[in-house]
C-alpha positions as CSV (number, residue, x, y, z in Angstrom):
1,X,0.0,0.0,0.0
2,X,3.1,2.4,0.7
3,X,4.5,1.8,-2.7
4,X,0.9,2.4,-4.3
5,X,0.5,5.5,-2.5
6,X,4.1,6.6,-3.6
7,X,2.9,6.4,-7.4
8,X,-0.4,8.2,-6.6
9,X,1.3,11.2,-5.7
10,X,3.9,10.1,-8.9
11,X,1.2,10.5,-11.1
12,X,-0.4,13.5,-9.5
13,X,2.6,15.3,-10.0
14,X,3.1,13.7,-13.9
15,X,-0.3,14.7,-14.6
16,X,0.0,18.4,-13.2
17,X,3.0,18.5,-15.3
18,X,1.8,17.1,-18.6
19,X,-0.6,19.7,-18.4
20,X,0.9,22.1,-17.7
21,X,3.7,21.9,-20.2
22,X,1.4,20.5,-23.0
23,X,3.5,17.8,-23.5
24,X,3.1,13.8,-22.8
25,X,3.7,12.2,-19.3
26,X,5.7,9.9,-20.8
27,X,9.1,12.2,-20.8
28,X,7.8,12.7,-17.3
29,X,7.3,9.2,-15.9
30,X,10.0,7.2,-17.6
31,X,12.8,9.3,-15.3
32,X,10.4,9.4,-12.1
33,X,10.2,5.8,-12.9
34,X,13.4,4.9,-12.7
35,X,14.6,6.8,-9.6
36,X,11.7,5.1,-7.8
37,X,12.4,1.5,-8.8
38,X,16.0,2.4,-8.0
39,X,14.9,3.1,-4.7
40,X,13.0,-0.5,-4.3
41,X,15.9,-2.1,-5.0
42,X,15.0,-3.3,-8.9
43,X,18.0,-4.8,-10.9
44,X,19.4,-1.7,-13.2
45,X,19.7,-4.0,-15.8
46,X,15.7,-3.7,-15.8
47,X,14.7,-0.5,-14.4
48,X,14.6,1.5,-17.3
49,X,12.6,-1.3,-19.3
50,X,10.5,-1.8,-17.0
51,X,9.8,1.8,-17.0
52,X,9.2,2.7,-20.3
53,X,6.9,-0.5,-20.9
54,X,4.9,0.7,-17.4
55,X,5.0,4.2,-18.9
56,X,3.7,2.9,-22.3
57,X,0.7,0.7,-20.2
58,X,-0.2,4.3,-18.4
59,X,-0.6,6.0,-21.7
60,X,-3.4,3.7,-22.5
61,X,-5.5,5.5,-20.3
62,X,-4.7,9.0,-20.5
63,X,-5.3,8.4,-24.4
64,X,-9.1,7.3,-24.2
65,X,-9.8,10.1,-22.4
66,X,-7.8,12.8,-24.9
67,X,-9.1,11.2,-28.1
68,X,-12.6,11.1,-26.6
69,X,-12.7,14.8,-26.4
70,X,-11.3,15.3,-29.4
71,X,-13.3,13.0,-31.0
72,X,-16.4,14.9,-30.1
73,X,-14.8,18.1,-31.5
74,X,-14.5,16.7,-35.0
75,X,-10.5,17.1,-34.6
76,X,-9.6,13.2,-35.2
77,X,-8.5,13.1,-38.8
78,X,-9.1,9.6,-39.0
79,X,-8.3,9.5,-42.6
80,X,-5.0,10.1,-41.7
81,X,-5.0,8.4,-38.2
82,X,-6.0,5.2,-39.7
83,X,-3.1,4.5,-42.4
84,X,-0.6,5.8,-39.5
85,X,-1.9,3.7,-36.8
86,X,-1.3,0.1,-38.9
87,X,2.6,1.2,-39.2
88,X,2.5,2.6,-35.7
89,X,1.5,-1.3,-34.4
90,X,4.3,-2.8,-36.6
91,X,6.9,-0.2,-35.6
92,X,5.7,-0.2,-31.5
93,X,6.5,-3.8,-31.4
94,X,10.0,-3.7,-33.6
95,X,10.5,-0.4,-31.3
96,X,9.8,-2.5,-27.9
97,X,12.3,-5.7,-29.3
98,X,14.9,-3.3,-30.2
99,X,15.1,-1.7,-26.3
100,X,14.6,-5.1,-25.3
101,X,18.0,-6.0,-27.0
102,X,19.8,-2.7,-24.8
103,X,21.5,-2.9,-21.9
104,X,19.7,-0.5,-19.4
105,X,22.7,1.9,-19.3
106,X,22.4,2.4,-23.1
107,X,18.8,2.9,-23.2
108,X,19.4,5.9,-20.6
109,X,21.5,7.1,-22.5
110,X,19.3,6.8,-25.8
111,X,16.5,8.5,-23.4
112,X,18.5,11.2,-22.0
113,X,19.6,12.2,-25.4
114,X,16.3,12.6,-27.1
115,X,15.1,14.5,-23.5
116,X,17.7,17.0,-24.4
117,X,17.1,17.2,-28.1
118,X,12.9,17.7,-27.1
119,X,14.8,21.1,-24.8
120,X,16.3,22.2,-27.7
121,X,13.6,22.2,-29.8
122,X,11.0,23.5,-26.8
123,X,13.3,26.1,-25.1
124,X,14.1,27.5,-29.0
125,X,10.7,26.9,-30.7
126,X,12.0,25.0,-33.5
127,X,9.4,23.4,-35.7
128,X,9.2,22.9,-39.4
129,X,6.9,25.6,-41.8
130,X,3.8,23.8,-43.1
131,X,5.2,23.1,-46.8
132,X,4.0,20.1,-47.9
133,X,1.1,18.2,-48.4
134,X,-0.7,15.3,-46.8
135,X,1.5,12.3,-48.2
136,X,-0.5,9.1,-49.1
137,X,-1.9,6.1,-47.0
138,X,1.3,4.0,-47.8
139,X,3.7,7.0,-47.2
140,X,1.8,7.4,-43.8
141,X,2.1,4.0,-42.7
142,X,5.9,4.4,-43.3
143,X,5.7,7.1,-41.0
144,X,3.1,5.8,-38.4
145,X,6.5,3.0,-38.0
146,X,8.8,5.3,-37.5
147,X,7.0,7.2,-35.0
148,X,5.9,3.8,-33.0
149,X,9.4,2.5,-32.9
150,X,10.8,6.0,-31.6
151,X,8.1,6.0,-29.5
152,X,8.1,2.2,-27.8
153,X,12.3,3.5,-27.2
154,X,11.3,6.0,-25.4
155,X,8.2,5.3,-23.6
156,X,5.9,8.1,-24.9
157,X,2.5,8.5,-26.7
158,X,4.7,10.0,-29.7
159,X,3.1,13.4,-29.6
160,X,6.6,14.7,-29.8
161,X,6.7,13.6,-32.8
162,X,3.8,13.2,-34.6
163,X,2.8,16.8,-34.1
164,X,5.4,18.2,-35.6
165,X,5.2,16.2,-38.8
166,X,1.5,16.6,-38.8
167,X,2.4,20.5,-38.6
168,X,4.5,20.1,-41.8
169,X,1.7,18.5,-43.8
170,X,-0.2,21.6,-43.6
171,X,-3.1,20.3,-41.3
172,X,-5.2,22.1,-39.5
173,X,-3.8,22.7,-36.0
174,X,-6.8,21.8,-33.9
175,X,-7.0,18.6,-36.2
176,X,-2.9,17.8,-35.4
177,X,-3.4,17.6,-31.3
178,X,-6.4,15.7,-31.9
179,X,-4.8,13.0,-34.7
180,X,-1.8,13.1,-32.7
181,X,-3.7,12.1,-29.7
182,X,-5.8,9.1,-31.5
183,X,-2.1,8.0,-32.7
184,X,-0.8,7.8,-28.6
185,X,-3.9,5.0,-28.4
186,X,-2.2,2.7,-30.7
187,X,1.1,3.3,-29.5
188,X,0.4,2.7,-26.1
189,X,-1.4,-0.6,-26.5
190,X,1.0,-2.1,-29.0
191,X,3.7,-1.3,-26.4
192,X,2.2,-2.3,-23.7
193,X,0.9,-5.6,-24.4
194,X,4.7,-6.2,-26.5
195,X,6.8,-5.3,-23.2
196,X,4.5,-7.8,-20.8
197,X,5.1,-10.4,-23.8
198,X,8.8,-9.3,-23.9
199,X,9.5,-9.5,-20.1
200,X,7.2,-12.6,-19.1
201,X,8.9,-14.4,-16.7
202,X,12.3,-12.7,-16.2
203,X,14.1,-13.4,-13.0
204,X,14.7,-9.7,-12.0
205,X,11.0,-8.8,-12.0
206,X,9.6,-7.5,-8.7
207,X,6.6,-8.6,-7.2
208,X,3.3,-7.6,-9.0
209,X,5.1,-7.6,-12.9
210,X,3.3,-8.6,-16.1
211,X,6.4,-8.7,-18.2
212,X,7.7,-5.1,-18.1
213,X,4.7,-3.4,-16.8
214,X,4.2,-3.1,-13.0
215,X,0.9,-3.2,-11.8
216,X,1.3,-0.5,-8.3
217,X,3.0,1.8,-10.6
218,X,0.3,1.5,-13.6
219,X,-3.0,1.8,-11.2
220,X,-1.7,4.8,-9.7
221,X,-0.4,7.0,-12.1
222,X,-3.5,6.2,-14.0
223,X,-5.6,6.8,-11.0
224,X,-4.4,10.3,-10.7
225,X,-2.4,11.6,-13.0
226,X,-5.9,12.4,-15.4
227,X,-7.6,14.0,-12.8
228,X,-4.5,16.2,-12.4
229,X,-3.7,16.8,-15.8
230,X,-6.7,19.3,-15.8
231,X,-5.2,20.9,-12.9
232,X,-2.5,21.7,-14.9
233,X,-4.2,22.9,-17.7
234,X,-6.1,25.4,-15.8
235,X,-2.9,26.5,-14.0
236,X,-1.5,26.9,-17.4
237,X,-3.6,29.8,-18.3
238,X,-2.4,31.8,-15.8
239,X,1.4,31.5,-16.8
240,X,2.9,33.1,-20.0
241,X,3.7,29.9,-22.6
242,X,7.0,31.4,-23.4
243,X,7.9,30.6,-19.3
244,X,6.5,27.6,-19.4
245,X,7.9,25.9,-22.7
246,X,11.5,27.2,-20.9
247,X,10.7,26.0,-17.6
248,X,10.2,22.6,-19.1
249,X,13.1,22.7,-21.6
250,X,15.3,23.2,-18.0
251,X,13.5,20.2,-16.8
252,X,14.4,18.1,-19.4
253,X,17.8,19.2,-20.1
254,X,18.4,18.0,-16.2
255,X,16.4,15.1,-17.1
256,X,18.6,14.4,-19.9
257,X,21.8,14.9,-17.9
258,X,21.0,13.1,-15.4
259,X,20.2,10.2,-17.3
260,X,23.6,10.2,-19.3
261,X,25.7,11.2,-16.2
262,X,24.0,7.6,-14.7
263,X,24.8,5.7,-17.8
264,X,29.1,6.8,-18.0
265,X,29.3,6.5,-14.1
């Protein structure tokens, strides 16, 4: 019950967070993740695959209720979303193998390097200029795998990315975050149901495991960290977004750090 209670107030604080900075949990939990399985005594050689595949399992949730509201807002471009999410299940479960073949101390690394390259592009506002058009369904699916093996890597609904290409494509803003959101569903189940499948039975697992996904950690992030992610939206109105996209950028460049500094010691 302690170490349930310890991930309620984990996903509190991920959901605040997430929206707050308008960004995924996933960047958020994977790290938190980590430091607490570190702290229950969970083998290294595990932690961080056993984080991103619980991070992945927590997304599930978080995504019904974001596509939902989109969904009811007309903003699912499911024309587009369909196409990417049959490469995004092929590429979640290639992307969940390959971590699975990584030590834990290179997939920090691999994690802490994409945390900083998301603060770059956040603390500078980089994003490409809507140039091109809406590729076709087989170009999309191409895509959709790239983005759901990046994704299962990292442990995160892909937003990161799929916005920005969605941006490039010349569609409708509204109708990105929405898409973007539907495409988190896929990724999410693919990669959680492919991490318990690629962890079943490992030696290192603690107590209360379904391959890499932990049940106390799961059940309660997901029990808070919605309820709180509206909390941070509302608190977000009252902050200037320039702060806040800088704020976070700091966050993740220490995220980042920290995560190489762990894999060279």
């Amino acid at each position: 019950m302690l170490v349930l209670a310890a991930y309620l107030v984990l996903g509190a604080i991920a959901g605040t967070l997430s929206g707050l900075f308008g960004i995924g949990g996933g960047l958020i939990i994977v790290p938190a993740l980590v430091f607490g399985f570190g702290l229950q005594g969970v083998s290294p050689e595990i932690a961080v695959h056993l984080a991103v595949g619980t991070s992945l399992a927590t997304i599930i949730f978080t995504s019904i209720s974001s596509v939902r509201a989109h969904h009811s807002r007309g903003a699912v471009r499911f024309d587009l979303f369909w196409p990417m999410a049959t490469g995004i299940v092929i590429g979640t479960a290639i992307g969940v193998n390959t971590a699975v073949a990584l030590s834990g101390e290179t997939l920090k690394m691999i994690i802490g390097i994409f945390a900083i390259g998301v603060a770059i592009q956040m603390g500078f506002g980089l994003k490409p200029k809507p140039s091109r058009d809406v590729p076709g369904k087989a170009s999309l699916t191409v895509v959709g795998s790239g983005i759901g093996w990046a994704s299962a890597l990292f442990g995160i609904g892909g937003g990161t990315l799929t916005v920005p290409f969605l941006s490039w494509c010349n569609v409708r803003m509204q109708q990105v975050v929405g898409t973007s959101a539907a495409c988190g569903l896929p990724i999410a189940i693919s990669g959680a149901l492919t991490n318990a499948w690629a962890g079943w039975g490992h030696p290192d697992l603690p107590n209360w495991s379904t391959g890499f996904v932990y049940w106390p950690a799961l059940i309660g992030i997901a029990l808070t960290s919605m309820y709180f992610a509206k909390f941070g939206v509302r608190l977000a109105h009252h902050l200037k977004p320039e702060v806040l996209k800088r704020s976070f950028a700091v966050l993740l460049v220490i995220v980042g750090l920290r995560f190489l500094w762990s894999a060279w010691a």
